[in-house]
N, C-alpha and C positions, 0 to 999 in steps of 0.2 A: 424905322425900317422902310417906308410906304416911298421915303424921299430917296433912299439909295435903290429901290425895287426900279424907281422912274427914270433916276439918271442911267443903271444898267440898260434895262427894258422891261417890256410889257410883261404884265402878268401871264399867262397861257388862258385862253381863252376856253377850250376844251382837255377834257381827258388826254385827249390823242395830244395836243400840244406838248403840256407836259412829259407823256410819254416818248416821243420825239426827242424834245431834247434830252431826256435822261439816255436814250437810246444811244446820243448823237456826243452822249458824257458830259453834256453842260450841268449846269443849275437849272434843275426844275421851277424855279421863281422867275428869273431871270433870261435864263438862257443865253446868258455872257461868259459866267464863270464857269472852270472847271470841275467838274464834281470828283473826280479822281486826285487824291493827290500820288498815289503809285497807284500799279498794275488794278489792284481788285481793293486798294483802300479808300474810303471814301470819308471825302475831308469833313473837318469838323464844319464848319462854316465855310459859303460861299464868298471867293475875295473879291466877288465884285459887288455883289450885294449885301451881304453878308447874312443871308437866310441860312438857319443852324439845320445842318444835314446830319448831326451825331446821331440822332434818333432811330435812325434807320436801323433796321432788325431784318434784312436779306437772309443772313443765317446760309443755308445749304440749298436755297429754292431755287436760285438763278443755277447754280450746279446741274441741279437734277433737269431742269426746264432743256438746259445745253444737252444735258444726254439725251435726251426723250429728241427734240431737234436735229439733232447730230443722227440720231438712228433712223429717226422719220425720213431724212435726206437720204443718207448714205445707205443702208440696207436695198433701198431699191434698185441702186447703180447697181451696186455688189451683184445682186442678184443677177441682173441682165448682163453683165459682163461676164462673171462667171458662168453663164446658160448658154451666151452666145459665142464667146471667140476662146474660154478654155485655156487662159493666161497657164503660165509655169508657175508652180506650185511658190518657189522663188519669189518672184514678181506679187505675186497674192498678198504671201506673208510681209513682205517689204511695205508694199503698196497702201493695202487698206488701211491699217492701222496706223500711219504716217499721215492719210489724207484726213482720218479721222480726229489723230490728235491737230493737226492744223485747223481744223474747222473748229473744233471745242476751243481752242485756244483764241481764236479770231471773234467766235460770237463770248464769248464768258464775260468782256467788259462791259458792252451795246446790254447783254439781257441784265448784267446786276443793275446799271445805271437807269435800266427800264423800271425796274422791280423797287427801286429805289423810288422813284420818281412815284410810280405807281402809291406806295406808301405816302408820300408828301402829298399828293394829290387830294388823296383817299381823308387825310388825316388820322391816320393807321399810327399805333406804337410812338408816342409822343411827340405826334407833326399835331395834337387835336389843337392846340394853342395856336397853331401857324395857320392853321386852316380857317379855325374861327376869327381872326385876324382878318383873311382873304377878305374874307365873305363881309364881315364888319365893312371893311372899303369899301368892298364893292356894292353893298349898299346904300352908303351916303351918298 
């Protein structure tokens, strides 16, 4: 694996690396390959390096992370727009919930692939063999 991680690329040097390209939907090992193979499925193995991503256990967290985000953002607009200029009740009901679901829908890949990444990093829910791997390397 250590010879396909070289020909892709570099290991990730920090947390944030990792984080980055999971964010960015790469291979967290690599950061060549795709980590998505559809929308919110995350592929078994990476096909450029071929570091095994099935492990991952996201579950409902990057969901929840997106609401919590989503409302952090947008409840503060809401409010000032609603306080200041008094929109048509029309306009409101259309509006919010349309800019809403576009935001949730925009961040939901970036935060699983974070979350994901986060786990491979961590050596979280059956990344501890890839991790202790890392580290072996990066020792000798």
């Amino acid at each position: 694996m250590d010879d396909k991680i070289e020909k892709a690329g570099a290991l990730p040097r920090s947390a944030f690396g990792a984080l980055g390209r999971g964010f960015r939907g790469k291979c967290p090992a690599c950061g060549k390959g795709r980590m998505f193979r559809a929308f919110l499925k995350v592929a078994d193995t990476c096909p450029a390096c071929g570091e095994e991503l099935h492990h991952h256990r996201a579950d409902d967290f990057p969901a929840y992370l997106v609401t919590v985000l989503t409302g952090f953002l947008l409840v503060p607009v809401v409010l000032a727009v609603e306080m200041n200029y008094t929109p048509p009740i029309w306009l409101s009901v259309s509006l919010w919930p349309a800019i809403a679901f576009v935001m949730a829908m925009t961040l939901l890949q970036p935060i699983k692939g974070t979350v994901v990444a986060l786990q491979w990093y961590a050596g979280l829910h059956g990344f501890e063999a890839a991790k202790k791997a890392r580290q072996a390397g990066g020792a000798s």
